[in-house]
C-alpha positions, 0 to 999 in steps of 0.5 A: 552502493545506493540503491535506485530510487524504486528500491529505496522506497520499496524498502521503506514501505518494507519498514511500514509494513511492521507497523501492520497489526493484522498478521494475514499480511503485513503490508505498507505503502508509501506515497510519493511525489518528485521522490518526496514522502508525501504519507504512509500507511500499513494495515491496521484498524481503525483509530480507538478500534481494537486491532488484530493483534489484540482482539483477533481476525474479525473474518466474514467470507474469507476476509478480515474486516477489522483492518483497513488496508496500507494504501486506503490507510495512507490516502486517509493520511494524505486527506486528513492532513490537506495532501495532494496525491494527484501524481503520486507513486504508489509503493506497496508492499503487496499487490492491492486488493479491487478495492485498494486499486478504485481508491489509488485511481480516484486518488490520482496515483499515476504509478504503482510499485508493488512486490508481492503479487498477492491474489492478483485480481484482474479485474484490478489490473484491468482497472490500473491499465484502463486509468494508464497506471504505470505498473512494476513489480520490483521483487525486493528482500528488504533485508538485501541491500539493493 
Protein backbone atom coordinates (compact mmCIF):
# COMPACT_ATOMS: atom_id res chain seq x y z
CA UNK A 1 0.00 0.00 0.00
CA UNK A 2 1.75 3.62 -0.79
CA UNK A 3 2.02 5.51 2.23
CA UNK A 4 0.41 9.00 2.57
CA UNK A 5 2.48 11.84 1.80
CA UNK A 6 3.42 12.73 5.81
CA UNK A 7 4.54 9.17 6.13
CA UNK A 8 6.57 9.01 2.92
CA UNK A 9 8.52 12.15 4.00
CA UNK A 10 8.79 11.17 7.70
CA UNK A 11 10.28 8.09 6.41
CA UNK A 12 12.98 10.00 4.42
CA UNK A 13 13.76 12.22 7.00
CA UNK A 14 14.21 8.79 9.09
CA UNK A 15 16.80 7.78 6.06
CA UNK A 16 18.70 11.48 6.80
CA UNK A 17 18.92 10.99 9.96
CA UNK A 18 21.63 8.12 9.52
CA UNK A 19 23.82 10.39 8.21
CA UNK A 20 23.87 12.04 11.85
CA UNK A 21 27.44 12.04 13.35
CA UNK A 22 26.28 12.93 16.88
CA UNK A 23 24.86 9.85 18.70
CA UNK A 24 22.97 12.01 21.48
CA UNK A 25 20.55 11.79 18.87
CA UNK A 26 20.13 11.18 15.27
CA UNK A 27 17.89 13.58 13.86
CA UNK A 28 16.94 14.49 9.98
CA UNK A 29 14.93 16.82 8.37
CA UNK A 30 13.55 17.14 5.25
CA UNK A 31 12.14 20.49 3.65
CA UNK A 32 9.48 20.62 1.34
CA UNK A 33 7.42 22.28 -0.81
CA UNK A 34 4.01 21.31 -3.05
CA UNK A 35 5.66 17.49 -2.16
CA UNK A 36 9.16 18.58 -3.68
CA UNK A 37 12.34 17.99 -1.64
CA UNK A 38 13.67 21.34 -1.59
CA UNK A 39 16.96 20.08 1.05
CA UNK A 40 17.78 18.13 3.70
CA UNK A 41 19.88 18.16 6.74
CA UNK A 42 20.85 15.83 9.96
CA UNK A 43 23.09 16.51 12.92
CA UNK A 44 26.72 17.02 12.08
CA UNK A 45 29.45 19.28 12.63
CA UNK A 46 30.50 21.94 11.04
CA UNK A 47 32.36 21.46 7.54
CA UNK A 48 36.11 20.50 7.81
CA UNK A 49 35.17 20.23 11.79
CA UNK A 50 35.66 17.05 13.50
CA UNK A 51 32.67 15.36 14.16
CA UNK A 52 31.20 13.39 17.28
CA UNK A 53 31.96 10.17 15.99
CA UNK A 54 35.23 11.11 15.47
CA UNK A 55 36.61 13.18 18.32
CA UNK A 56 33.85 12.93 20.69
CA UNK A 57 30.82 14.99 22.42
CA UNK A 58 32.06 18.57 23.12
CA UNK A 59 29.60 18.92 26.03
CA UNK A 60 29.00 22.61 27.91
CA UNK A 61 25.68 22.44 30.41
CA UNK A 62 24.44 19.43 29.34
CA UNK A 63 24.55 20.27 25.47
CA UNK A 64 26.87 18.92 22.77
CA UNK A 65 28.10 22.26 21.01
CA UNK A 66 30.02 20.61 18.22
CA UNK A 67 26.97 19.61 16.40
CA UNK A 68 24.72 21.74 14.42
CA UNK A 69 21.33 20.41 14.36
CA UNK A 70 19.32 18.71 11.21
CA UNK A 71 16.82 21.57 10.63
CA UNK A 72 19.41 24.85 11.08
CA UNK A 73 21.75 22.22 8.82
CA UNK A 74 18.94 21.92 6.01
CA UNK A 75 17.87 25.90 5.99
CA UNK A 76 22.00 26.27 5.77
CA UNK A 77 21.45 23.97 2.72
CA UNK A 78 18.58 25.90 1.33
CA UNK A 79 20.74 29.44 1.77
CA UNK A 80 23.74 28.12 0.43
CA UNK A 81 22.23 27.10 -2.55
CA UNK A 82 19.88 30.08 -3.39
CA UNK A 83 16.38 28.04 -2.18
CA UNK A 84 13.44 29.38 -0.92
CA UNK A 85 11.83 27.81 1.91
CA UNK A 86 9.18 30.41 2.51
CA UNK A 87 6.08 27.91 2.71
CA UNK A 88 8.06 24.77 3.11
CA UNK A 89 6.97 21.78 5.47
CA UNK A 90 9.29 20.82 7.97
CA UNK A 91 9.81 16.84 8.57
CA UNK A 92 11.80 16.21 11.34
CA UNK A 93 12.71 13.54 13.15
CA UNK A 94 12.89 14.71 16.75
CA UNK A 95 10.76 17.80 18.15
CA UNK A 96 13.21 21.03 17.49
CA UNK A 97 15.02 22.50 20.03
CA UNK A 98 14.12 26.67 20.97
CA UNK A 99 16.71 27.56 18.85
CA UNK A 100 15.81 25.18 16.03
CA UNK A 101 11.84 26.30 15.92
CA UNK A 102 13.35 30.60 15.99
CA UNK A 103 15.44 29.36 12.70
CA UNK A 104 12.41 27.37 11.03
CA UNK A 105 9.78 30.55 12.00
CA UNK A 106 12.42 33.13 10.51
CA UNK A 107 12.89 30.41 7.72
CA UNK A 108 9.29 30.84 6.52
CA UNK A 109 8.15 27.11 7.31
CA UNK A 110 4.42 27.08 7.62
CA UNK A 111 4.13 23.35 9.12
CA UNK A 112 6.05 20.89 11.13
CA UNK A 113 5.81 17.11 11.30
CA UNK A 114 7.72 15.80 13.83
CA UNK A 115 7.70 12.32 15.53
CA UNK A 116 9.60 12.26 18.50
CA UNK A 117 8.62 14.70 21.04
CA UNK A 118 12.15 14.79 22.57
CA UNK A 119 12.49 17.74 25.46
CA UNK A 120 9.30 19.27 24.53
CA UNK A 121 10.19 22.89 25.12
CA UNK A 122 7.19 25.11 25.61
CA UNK A 123 8.23 28.10 25.05
CA UNK A 124 8.90 26.39 21.65
CA UNK A 125 5.59 25.19 21.12
CA UNK A 126 4.41 29.00 22.17
CA UNK A 127 6.62 30.25 19.64
CA UNK A 128 5.42 27.71 16.46
CA UNK A 129 1.68 28.53 17.54
CA UNK A 130 2.39 32.37 17.84
CA UNK A 131 3.93 32.26 14.20
CA UNK A 132 0.34 29.76 13.02
CA UNK A 133 2.49 26.71 12.60
CA UNK A 134 0.70 24.08 11.67
CA UNK A 135 2.03 21.33 14.25
CA UNK A 136 1.83 17.14 13.80
CA UNK A 137 3.27 14.35 15.42
CA UNK A 138 3.18 11.69 12.97
CA UNK A 139 4.66 8.62 15.20
CA UNK A 140 6.44 6.67 12.74
CA UNK A 141 8.88 3.41 12.73
CA UNK A 142 10.49 3.85 9.95
CA UNK A 143 11.15 0.23 9.27
CA UNK A 144 7.21 -0.32 9.24
CA UNK A 145 5.54 0.36 5.90
CA UNK A 146 2.92 2.98 6.61
Amino acid sequence: MRPDWDSYFMKIAYAVSERSTCDRALVGCVLVVDKRILTTGFNGSPAGQPHCDEAGHLMVDGHCIRTIHAETNAIIQAALHGVSTKGATCYVTHLPCINCTKVLINAGIVRLVYSVAYRVDENAMNFLNTANIEICQKELNPSVPA
